[in-house]
N, C-alpha and C positions, 0 to 999 in steps of 0.2 A: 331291496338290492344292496342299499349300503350295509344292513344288519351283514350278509353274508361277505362282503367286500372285507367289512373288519375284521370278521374272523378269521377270513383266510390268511389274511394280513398279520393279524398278531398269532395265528399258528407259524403259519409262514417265520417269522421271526422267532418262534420258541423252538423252531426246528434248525433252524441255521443254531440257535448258541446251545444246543444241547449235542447237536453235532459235534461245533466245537470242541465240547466237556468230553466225549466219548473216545475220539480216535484224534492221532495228529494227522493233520493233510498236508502239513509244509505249509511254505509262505505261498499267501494267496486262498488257501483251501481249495474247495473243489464242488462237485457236484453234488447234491444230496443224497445220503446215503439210502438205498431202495425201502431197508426196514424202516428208516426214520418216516420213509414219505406213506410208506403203508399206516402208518400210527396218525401221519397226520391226518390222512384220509377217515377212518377211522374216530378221531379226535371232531372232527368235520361231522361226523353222521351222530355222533352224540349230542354234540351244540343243537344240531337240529332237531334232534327227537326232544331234548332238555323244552328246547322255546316252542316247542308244538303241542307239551303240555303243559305250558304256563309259565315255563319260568322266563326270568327279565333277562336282556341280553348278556349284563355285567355278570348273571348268574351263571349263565350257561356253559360264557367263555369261561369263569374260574375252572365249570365245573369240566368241559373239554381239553383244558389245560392239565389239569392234573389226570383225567383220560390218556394224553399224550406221556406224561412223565412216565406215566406206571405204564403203560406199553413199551414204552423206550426202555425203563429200566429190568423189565421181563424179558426180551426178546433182541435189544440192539446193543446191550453191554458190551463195550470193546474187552477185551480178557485183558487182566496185568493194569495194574494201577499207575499213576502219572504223579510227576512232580510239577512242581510251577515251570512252562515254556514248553512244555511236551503234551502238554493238552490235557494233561489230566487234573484242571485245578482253573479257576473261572480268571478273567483277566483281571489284570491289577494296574496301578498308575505308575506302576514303575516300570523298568524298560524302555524299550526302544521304539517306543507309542504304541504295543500293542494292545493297549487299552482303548484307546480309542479308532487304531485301526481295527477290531475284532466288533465296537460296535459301527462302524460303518460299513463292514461287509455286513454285516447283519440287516441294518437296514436297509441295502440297498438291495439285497435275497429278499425282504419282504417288499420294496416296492415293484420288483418284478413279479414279484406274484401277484400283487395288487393289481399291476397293469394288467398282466394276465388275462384276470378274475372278471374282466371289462370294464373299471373303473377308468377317469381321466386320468391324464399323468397330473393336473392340477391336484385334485383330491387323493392321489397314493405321492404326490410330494409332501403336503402339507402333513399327513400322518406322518411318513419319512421322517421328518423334521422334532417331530414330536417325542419317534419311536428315540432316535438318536440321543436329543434332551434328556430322554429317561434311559436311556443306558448310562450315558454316560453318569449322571447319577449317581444312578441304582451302582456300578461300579467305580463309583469314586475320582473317576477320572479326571474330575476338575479339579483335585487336589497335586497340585505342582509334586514330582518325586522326589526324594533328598539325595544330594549329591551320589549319597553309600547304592542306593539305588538303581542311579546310574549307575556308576564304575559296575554294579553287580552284571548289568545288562550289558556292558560292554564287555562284562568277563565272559557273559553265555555267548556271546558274539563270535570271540576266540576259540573257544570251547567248540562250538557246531563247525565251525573254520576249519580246524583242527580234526576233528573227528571228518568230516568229509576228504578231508586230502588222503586219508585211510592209517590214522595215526591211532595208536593205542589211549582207551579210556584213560588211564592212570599219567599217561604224558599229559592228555589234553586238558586232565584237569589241573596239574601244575601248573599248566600254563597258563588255562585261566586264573589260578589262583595268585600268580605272579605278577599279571595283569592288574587284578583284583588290587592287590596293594598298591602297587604302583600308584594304578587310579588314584587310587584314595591318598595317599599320601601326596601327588603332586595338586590335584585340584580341589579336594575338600578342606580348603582353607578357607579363614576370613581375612588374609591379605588383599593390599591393593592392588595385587596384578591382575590382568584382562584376563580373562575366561582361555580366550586364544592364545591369550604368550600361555596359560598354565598347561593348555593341550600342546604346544610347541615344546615343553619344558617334557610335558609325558611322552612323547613322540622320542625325544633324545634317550629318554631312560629305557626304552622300547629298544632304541637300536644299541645301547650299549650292552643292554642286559642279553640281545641276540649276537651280540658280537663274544660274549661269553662262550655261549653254546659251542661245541665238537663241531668242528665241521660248516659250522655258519660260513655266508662267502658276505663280502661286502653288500651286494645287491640284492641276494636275499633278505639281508637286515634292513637295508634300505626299504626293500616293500614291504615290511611290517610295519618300519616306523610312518612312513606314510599313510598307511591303512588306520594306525592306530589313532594318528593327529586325525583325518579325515571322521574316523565316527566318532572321537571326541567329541569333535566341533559339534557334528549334527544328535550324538544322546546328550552330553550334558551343558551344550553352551545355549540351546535353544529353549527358550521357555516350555514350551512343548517339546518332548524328544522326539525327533525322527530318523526314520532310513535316512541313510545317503542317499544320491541321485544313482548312481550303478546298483545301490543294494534294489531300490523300487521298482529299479525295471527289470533288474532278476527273477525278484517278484512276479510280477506280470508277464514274465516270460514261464516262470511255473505255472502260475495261474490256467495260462492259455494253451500249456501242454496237457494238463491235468484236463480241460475241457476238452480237448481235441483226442485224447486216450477214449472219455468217456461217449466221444462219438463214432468211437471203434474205426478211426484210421491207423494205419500202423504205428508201432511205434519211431521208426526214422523216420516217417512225414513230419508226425508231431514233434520230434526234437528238432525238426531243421525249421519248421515253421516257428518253435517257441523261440529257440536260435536269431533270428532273423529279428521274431517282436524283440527280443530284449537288444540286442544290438543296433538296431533302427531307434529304441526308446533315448538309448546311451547317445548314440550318434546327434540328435536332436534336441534333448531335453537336459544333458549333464555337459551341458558346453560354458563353461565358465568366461566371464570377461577378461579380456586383460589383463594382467595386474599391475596393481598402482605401483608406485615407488618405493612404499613401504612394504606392499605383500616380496618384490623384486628380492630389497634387502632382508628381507625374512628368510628367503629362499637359499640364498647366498650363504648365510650365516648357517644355516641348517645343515648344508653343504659342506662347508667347512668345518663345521662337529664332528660332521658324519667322519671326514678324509682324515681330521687330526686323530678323533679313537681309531681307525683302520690303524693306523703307523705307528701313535702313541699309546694307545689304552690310558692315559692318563683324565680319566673323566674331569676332573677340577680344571687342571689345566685346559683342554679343550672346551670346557661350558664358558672360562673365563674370555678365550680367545674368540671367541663366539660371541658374545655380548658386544664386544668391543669394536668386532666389524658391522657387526650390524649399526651399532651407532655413529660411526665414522661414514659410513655407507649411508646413511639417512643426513647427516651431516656435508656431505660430498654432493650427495645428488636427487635429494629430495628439496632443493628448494625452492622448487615452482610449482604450479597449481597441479593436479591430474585432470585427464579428460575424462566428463562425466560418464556417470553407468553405460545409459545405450550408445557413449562412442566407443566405450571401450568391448562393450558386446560386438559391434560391426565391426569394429577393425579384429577382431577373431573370427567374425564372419566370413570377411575376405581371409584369411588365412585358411580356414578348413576349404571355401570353395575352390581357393589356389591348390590345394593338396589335392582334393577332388580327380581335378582335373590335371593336376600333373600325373597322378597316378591312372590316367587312359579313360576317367570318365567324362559321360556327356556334357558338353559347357554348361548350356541349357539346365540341363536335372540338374547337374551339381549347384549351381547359383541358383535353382528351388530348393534343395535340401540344406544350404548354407543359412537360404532369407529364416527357412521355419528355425533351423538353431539360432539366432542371431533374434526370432521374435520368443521364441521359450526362455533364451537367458534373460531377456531386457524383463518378462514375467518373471523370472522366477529371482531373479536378483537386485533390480530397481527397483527399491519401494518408492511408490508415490509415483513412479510415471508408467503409463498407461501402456501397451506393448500394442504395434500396431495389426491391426487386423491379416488376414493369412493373403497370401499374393496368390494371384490368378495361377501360376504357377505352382505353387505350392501347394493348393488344393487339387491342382492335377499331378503331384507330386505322390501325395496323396493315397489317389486313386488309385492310378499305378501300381503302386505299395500293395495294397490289396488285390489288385487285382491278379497279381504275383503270388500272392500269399493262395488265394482261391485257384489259381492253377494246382499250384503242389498239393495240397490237400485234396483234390481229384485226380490224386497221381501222375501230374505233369514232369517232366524231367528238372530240375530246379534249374540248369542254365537254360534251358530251353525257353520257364516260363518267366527269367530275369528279362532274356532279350525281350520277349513279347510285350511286358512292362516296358520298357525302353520306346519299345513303337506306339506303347497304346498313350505313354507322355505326351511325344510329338502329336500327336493325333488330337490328344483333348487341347493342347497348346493352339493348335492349329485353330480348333472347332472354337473357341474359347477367349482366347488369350491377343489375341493376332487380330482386333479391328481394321476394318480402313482409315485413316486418319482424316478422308474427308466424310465421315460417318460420324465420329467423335465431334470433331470439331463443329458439326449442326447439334449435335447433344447439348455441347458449352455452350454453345450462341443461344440455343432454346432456354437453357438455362439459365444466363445471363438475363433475358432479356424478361421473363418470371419473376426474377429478384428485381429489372428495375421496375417492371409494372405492381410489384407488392409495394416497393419505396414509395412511390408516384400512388398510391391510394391511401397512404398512411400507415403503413406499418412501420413497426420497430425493425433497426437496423440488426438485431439478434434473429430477428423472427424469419423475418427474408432471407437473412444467409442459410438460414438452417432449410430453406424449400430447394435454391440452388443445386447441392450435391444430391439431394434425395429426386429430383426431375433430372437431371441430367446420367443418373446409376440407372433409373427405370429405361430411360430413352437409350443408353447404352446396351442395355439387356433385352429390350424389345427388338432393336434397330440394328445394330452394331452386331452384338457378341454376345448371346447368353452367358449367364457366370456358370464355373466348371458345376458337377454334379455333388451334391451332399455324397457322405462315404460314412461306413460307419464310423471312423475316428472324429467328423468334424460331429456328428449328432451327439457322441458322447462327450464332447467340449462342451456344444451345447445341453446337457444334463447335466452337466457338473455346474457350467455360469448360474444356470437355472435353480439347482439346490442348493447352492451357497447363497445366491441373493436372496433365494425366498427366505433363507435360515436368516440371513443380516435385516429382511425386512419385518420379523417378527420379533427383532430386539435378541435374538440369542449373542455370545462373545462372539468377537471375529475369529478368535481363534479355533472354537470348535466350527464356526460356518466355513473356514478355508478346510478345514479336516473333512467336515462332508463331503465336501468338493473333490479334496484330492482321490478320498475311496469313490467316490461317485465313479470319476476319470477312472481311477484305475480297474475295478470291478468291471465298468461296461468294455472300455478296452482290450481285459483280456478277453471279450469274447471275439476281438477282431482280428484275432492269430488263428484262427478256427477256419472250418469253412463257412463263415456267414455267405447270407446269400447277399448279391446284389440290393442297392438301395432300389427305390423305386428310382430316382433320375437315374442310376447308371443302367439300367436298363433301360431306360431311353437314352444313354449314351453310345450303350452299344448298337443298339437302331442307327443314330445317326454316324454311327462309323462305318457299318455295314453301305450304308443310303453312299458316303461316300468313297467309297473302294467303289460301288456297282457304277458310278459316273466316272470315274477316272479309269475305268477299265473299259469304258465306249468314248472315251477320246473328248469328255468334256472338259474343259480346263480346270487350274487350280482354283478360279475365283467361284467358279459357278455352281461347283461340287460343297466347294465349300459352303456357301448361302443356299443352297438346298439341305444341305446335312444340317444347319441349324436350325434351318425351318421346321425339319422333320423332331428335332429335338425340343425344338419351345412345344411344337403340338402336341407330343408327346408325352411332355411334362405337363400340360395343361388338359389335356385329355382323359389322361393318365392315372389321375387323382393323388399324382407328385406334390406335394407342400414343397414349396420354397422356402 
């Protein structure tokens, strides 16, 4: 069984990067294209006749491998050749990580086939891990890109920018090419300035050089120069280059339209449903802290660049008056400590929730969809401290989300199936969320009284604490309030934690194990813009919704409806063949 597991597996994988090499899909790619899957089938039936008369595995798969190529290159030939970024030329280490994002779609297209094929997800991770190792490799991509590199990738960046807004070939390469200098002349230096003041330094020459142009308006130049600081920062100040936070979840807003076409829903389902992922990704995951005193006067100063070129055009004079506040500015009112990362993630927290709901949303939803932004930032911008786990609410947040999403895709009216998300919040809030206090409070006393009978027998004071919370969650979840239902977004968290740790526990860098991770996420993700079906618990969630609507519509109260509708939901889950 495992002989056939690998070979699906490492076909599986030769078909996703020759896809690649053949057609461009955009960001994200797509489906597998039908001739490729015919080859690999195909490619499949030769490995097996190869080892059924004698040859050794390593033999067979060469020899099915190159079965697959020469099918591929007979039969699936995209017409018209390619240049590097357009898919006609294998990935490189340069760029905007699409080196190592092309191999982690890759392998994470072959760990779904592995799952597939009936192997565990332990044994198609661990290959995973391996497959990745060896692309990245086999394509260089551990080799850091040179500055010229980037700037080139921020020039195609412009250039695709450009070209979609529906601007002429011959403009948009000027302007990446103007770009292109740019880059390189402000940040491929070996001076001592920060990486950031050189992208702040590029940002300025961005908006003067667009203040130049026929017809620029101040605001217009303004969002270039900001776009152009922003993927600065993220191609070449980061060791690894990456998307921005909006570019990623464009991405996965492609992705999950690309798989919703190939599931032959219409085409406005799937742009309102792609719609929705990438704006729900942006709303939650590209929420930035606060900023310090010094991001403040950075801001300030930028500002004032920007106002003195509008009036003056005098570049020198404006960069000089610009240094000057920013320093008097840092000088003024930077002279006390800032509050740390995750205070300054919450105190933005409250801010979006406050807008939320100034803008006519549910208190409730909005202070779930605040806590998840407010736990992605403290992730994604606090190194060293740990993000705390997803709020009851927030996993019915969640749900909701999807459940929303799985209306439209069955051709729901979209405000129609927003409200119903709205109800079906309250509803798992209710079923979920909302203990009785004197239910809880025997959970902590049970708890308590665990830790002092561990003390009282001899254990260590680490050891007992750590039984505490973990007796008192189970007694909480049996007794009290089962926890909300897994969704497919919280599973795919969990596969991403899961292939990044397996990747750090087999000694790989951190830096390619957090890259697994992020394709892992995004990959499974976009299939949650789709119509995926129900997890198995929300299908016993919707049982226990049903159980209590049919008691509150025979005049049982709110308490009793409710402690039935969870009962029916733990049996459910437990019956059910639901993992928790």
């Amino acid at each position: 069984m495992r002989a056939v597991l690998s070979i699906a597996f490492a076909l599986a994988l030769l078909v996703t990067a020759l896809r690649a090499g053949a057609t461009e899909t955009g960001p994200g790619g797509g489906a597998i294209d039908p001739c490729l899957h015919t080859c690999q089938m195909e490619a499949e039936q030769v490995y097996h006749a190869c080892t059924e008369h004698g040859g050794s595995s390593a033999d067979c798969l060469n020899t099915a491998k190159q079965a697959l190529s020469a099918c591929r290159d007979a039969h699936c030939t995209a017409p018209g050749g390619g240049g590097p970024g357009d898919g006609g030329g294998g990935t490189t280490s340069s760029g905007d990580g699409s080196c190592r994002e092309q191999c982690g779609k890759t392998v994470y297209a072959g760990f779904q086939g592995c799952v597939a094929a009936g192997s565990s997800e332990d044994i198609c991770r661990a290959q995973a891990r391996e497959a990745f190792t060896q692309c990245l490799a086999d394509n260089h991509c551990a080799t850091p890109p040179s500055c010229a590199d980037r700037c080139a990738a921020l020039a195609g960046k412009v250039n695709d920018g450009c070209l979609a807004l529906g601007n002429s070939a011959d403009q948009c390469t000027a302007a990446a090419q103007a770009v292109d200098t740019r880059c390189t002349a402000d940040l491929c230096t070996d001076g001592a300035t920060s990486c950031e003041d050189r992208c702040t330094t590029f940002g300025n020459d961005v908006f003067a050089g667009c203040l130049s142009e026929a017809g620029a308006t101040s605001d217009v130049c303004t969002g270039r120069a900001d776009e152009a600081r922003a993927q600065c920062l993220a191609l070449v100040c980061n060791a690894t280059p990456e998307p921005t936070c909006p570019d990623r979840c464009a991405s996965l807003g492609s992705e999950a339209k690309t798989k919703c076409l190939a599931e032959s829903h219409p085409e406005d389902v799937c742009t309102a449903l792609a719609d929705d992922l990438a704006n729900h990704c942006k709303d939650e995951h590209c929420t930035d802290p606060t900023p310090t005193c010094e991001d403040t006067c950075k801001a300030q100063a930028i500002t004032g660049f920007q106002t003195c070129m509008t009036t003056t055009a005098d570049e020198a004079t404006c960069r000089t008056q610009a240094e000057a506040a920013f320093t008097q500015c840092m000088t003024d009112t930077c002279g006390g400590p800032d509050a740390d990362c995750p205070t300054r993630c919450a105190t933005m927290g409250d801010s979006l929730k406050d807008a939320c709901t100034a803008a006519g949303g549910d208190p409730d939803l909005c202070a779930a969809r605040a806590a998840e932004a407010v736990r992605h930032c403290i992730d994604e911008h606090c190194d060293g401290t740990e993000p705390p786990p997803p709020t009851c609410a927030g996993l019915c947040e969640q749900h909701a989300e999807e459940d929303a999403r799985r209306c439209v895709a069955s051709g729901g009216d979209e405000a129609t199936c927003k409200s119903g998300a709205a109800d079906e919040f309250a509803g798992c809030v209710t079923l979920h969320c909302e203990p009785p206090a004197s239910c809880t409070d025997r959970c902590a006393a049970k708890a308590s009284a665990l830790q002092a009978r561990c003390l009282k027998k001899g254990g260590s004071a680490d050891r007992c604490a750590t039984l505490a919370p973990a007796v008192e969650s189970a007694c909480g979840a049996n007794h009290c309030a089962p926890p909300p239902p897994d969704t497919c977004t919280t599973n795919c968290e969990s596969q991403a934690r899961d292939a990044a740790q397996s990747c750090l526990d087999a000694g790989t860098d951190a830096a390619e194990c957090q890259s697994l991770g992020q394709q892992t996420l995004d990959q499974c993700q976009a299939g949650c813009g789709t119509s995926t079906a129900e997890t198995c618990m929300e299908v016993c969630e919707s049982k226990a919704h049903a159980k209590h609507e049919r008691l509150m519509a025979r005049g049982r109260s709110e308490a009793v409806a409710t402690r039935k509708a969870q009962d029916t939901f733990r049996r459910c889950v437990q019956f059910g063949g639901c993992s928790n």
